[in-house]
N, C-alpha and C positions, 0 to 999 in steps of 0.2 A: 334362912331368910325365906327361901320357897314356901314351907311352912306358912307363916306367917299373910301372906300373900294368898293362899289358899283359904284360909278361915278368912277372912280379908272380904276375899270372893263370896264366900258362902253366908256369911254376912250381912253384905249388899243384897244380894241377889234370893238367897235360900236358903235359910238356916237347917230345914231339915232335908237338905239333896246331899249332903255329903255326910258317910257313916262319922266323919270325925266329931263332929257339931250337932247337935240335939236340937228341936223346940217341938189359919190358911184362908184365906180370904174368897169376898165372891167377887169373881169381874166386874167390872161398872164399865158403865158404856159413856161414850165420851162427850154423852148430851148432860150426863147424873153427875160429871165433873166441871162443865159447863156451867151449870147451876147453881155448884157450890160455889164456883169464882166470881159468879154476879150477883149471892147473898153476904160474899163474908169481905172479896176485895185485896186479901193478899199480893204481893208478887207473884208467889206461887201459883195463889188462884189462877191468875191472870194469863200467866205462862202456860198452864195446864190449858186451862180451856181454848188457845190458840194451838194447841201441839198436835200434829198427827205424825208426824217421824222426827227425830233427831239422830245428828250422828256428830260427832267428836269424839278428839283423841283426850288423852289424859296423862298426868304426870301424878303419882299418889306417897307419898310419903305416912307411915305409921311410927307413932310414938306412944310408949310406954305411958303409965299411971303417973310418974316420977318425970314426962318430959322425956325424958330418955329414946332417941332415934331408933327403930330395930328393926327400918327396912325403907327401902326407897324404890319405884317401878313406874310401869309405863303398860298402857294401854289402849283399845278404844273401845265405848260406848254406842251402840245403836239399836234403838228404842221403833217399834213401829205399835202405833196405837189402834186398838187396847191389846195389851195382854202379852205384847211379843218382845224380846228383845236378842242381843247379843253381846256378850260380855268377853271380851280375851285383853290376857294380862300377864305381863313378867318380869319378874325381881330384874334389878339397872345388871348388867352386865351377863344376861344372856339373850341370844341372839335372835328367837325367837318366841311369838306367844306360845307360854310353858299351860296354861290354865283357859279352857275355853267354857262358857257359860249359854245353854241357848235355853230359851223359854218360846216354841212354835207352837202357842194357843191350846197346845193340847200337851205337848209331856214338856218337861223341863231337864235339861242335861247336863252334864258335867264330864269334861273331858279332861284329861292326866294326861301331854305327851311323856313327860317324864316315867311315870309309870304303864304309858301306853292301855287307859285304864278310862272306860266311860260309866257313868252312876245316868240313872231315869230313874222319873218317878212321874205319874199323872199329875201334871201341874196344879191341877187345882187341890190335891193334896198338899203339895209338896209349897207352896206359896204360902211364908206366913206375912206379916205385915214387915215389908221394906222398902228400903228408899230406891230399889231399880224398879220394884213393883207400883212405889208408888209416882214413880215417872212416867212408866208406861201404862197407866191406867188398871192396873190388876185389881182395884181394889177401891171402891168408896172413897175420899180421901179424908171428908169428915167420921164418918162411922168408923174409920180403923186407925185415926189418929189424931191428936190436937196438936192443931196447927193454930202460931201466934206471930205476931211480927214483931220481928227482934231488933227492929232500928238500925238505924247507918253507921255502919263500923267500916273502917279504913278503903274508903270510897265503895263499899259496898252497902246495897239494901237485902238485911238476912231475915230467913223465914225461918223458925225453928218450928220441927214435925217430930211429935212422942208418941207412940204406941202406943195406943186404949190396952194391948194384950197384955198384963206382967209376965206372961211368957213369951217374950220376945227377947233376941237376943241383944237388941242395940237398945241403948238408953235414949238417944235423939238423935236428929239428922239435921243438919244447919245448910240449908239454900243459902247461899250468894249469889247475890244480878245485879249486873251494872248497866245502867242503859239499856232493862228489860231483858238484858240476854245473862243466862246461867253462866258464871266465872267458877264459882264452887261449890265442894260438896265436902262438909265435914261430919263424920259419923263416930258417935261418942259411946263405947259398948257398954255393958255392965260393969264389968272390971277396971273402968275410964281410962282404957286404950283408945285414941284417937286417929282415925286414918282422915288423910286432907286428901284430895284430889283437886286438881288445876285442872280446868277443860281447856281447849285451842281447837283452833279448825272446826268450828260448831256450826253444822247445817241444819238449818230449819224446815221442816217440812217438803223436804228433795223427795226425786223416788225414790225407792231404797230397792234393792234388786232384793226377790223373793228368799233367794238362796244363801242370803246373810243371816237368816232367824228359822233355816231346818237345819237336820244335823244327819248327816250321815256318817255310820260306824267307819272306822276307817280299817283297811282291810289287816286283820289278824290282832287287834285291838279286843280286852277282855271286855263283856259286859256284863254289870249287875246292875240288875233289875227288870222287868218287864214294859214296854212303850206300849200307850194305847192304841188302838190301831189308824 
């Protein structure tokens, strides 16, 4: 299940930060996101161009091409705009975040307690078009992806977001909001594996302390790769 939960991660966040997964955008600044939500009017839009931090937790369940369950987890999300965030996440029945994920404006990282084992990479490399980048502003939102309003499904208003790249790992990413606030996030791969994520406890625009989106090596921790300085 770990497994699973790790591509998962890498996914969301950065398809080419971890050796196991293969596939990079240019920052936009949060006036060029602005823009796009008062030309085109989305949810999304609308959401974006109000957003300078977020934080929530999460509950994420993945299934198979067949519907088939092959993993259920927990996490939390914090986003500080543009370009930065923080990701930690672990399969339901262990007892701490096993998978930590940081993107501080300059490298992007990937931490393994399990394997005791952290990946970097110069962020702007290693960033190709996804749905943590494209919440936290990493990237153009129209230039790096089409975005359409997908109508009111089960008390939700959803925004479906598809990748301009064909080398991107996710087939589309489905926003949910209800009363203007993000409920969920469902991301549909190539292979149409599905991971859902439920958000709760969702802060808008709080401060967010600095030290939640760097990363420090943690002491006797392997690393591969080089950080910028």
């Amino acid at each position: 299940m770990r497994t699973e939960f790790r591509v998962l991660a890498a996914l969301l966040c950065c398809a080419t930060l971890a050796p196991w997964v293969s596939s990079a955008a240019t920052p936009a600044t949060p006036a060029a996101v602005t823009a796009a939500g008062a030309s085109t009017g989305t949810a999304l839009d609308a959401y974006l161009a109000a957003l300078s931090t977020w934080q929530g937790a999460f509950t994420q369940t993945v299934v198979d091409s067949r519907g088939k369950r092959v993993g259920t987890g927990r996490g939390r999300l914090t986003i500080v705009r543009p370009g930065r965030f923080r990701w930690e996440s672990a399969p339901d029945g262990a007892d701490d975040a096993v998978q930590l994920l940081i993107a501080d404006g300059r490298n992007l990282w990937f931490y393994d307690r399990d394997l005791d084992q952290a990946t970097v990479k110069p962020q702007q490399e290693a960033l190709p078009q996804s749905p943590a980048m494209l919440l936290a502003g990493g990237a153009d939102l129209r230039a790096a992806f089409k975005v359409t309003s997908g109508g009111r499904r089960d008390g939700l208003d959803w925004v479906t977001a598809q990748p301009k790249d064909a080398q991107s790992d996710f087939r589309e990413a489905r926003f949910g909001f209800r009363a203007g606030e993000l409920q969920q996030l469902v991301v549909v791969d190539k292979l149409s594996q599905r991971s859902t994520l439920l958000f709760s406890d969702v802060r808008r625009n709080a401060t967010v302390d600095p030290a939640l989106v760097s990363f420090s090596l943690p002491k006797g921790a392997d690393l591969i790769g080089k950080p910028l300085p």
